[in-house]
Each structure stands twice: as structure tokens, then as C-alpha cells.
N, C-alpha and C positions, 0 to 999 in steps of 0.2 A: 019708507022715506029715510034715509039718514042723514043723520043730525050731527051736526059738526057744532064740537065746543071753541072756544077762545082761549088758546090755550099761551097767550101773549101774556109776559109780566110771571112767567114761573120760573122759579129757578130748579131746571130740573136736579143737578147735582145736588140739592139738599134732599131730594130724596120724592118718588111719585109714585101713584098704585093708580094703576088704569085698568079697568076692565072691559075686552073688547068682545065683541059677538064675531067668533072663528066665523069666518067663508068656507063653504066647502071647497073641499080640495085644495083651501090652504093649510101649512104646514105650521106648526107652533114657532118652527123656524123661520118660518115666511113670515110672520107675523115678528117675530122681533126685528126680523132683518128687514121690513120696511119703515120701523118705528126708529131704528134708530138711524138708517137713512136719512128720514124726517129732522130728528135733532142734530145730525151732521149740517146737514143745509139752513140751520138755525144758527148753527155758530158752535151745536155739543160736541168736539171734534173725537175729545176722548171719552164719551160717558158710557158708562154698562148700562146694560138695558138686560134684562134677561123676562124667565117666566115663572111661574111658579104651579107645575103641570104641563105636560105633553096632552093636547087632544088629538084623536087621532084625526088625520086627513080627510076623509067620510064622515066625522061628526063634525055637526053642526054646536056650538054653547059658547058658553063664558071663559074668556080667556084670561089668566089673572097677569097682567105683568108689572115689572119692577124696574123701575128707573132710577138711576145713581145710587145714594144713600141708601134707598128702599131695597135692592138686592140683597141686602144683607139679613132682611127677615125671611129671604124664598125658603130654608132648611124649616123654621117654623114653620108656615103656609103651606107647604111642603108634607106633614107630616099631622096634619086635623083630616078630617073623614070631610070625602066629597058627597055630595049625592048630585 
């Protein structure tokens, strides 16, 4: 079942950590580039969205990503041990 949060009343530009569960066969790419589709259509016209890790397309997990502000920690998040 997925579950959708309320994600009305944030200001994503101060900065957001979302963690999403990868689809197979989606790409870490595809995954930012529908996120921030998402906040273009909200009004974010110019905001970074990035990741923080490449899964690959055949794995299924936890995807870390970084909206506005928050992009600027991905080199730390980046650089701790996954398991």
C-alpha cells in the first residue's frame, strides 16, 4: 500500500531529507527527476533536488535525497558506510 504524506506548508528551499523506497527499474535519475517535476508544479521553479547515492536500476531500497538547502550535506552522507 503506499502512503502518501502532506507535504503542504514546507518550505522546501530551507532545506529536506526524504527517503524514498527505489522502484525497480527506476533510475536514481528517475527518481530525482520526478521529484522535482513534483516541486516545479508546486511553484519550486528553480530548486536542486539531488541524491545522496546511485542505486542501481535492479535494486530495489532506500533512496536518500536532498532538496534545496539539504544538498549541501550529499558529500557528507556521501562518504559514511552503507550497508
Amino acid at each position: 500500500m503506499e502512503q502518501r504524506l502532506d507535504l503542504n506548508g514546507i518550505d522546501f528551499t530551507e532545506g529536506y531529507v526524504a527517503v524514498i523506497d527505489k522502484p525497480l527499474r527506476w533510475t536514481s535519475a528517475d527518481v530525482v527527476r520526478k521529484i522535482k517535476f513534483t516541486l516545479n508544479k508546486k511553484g519550486y521553479k528553480k530548486i536542486k533536488v539531488g541524491h545522496a547515492g546511485t542505486l542501481d536500476p535492479l535494486a530495489t531500497g532506500l533512496l536518500v535525497i536532498l532538496v534545496g538547502r539539504a544538498t549541501k550535506v550529499s558529500q557528507y552522507l556521501m562518504s559514511l558506510d552503507k550497508v
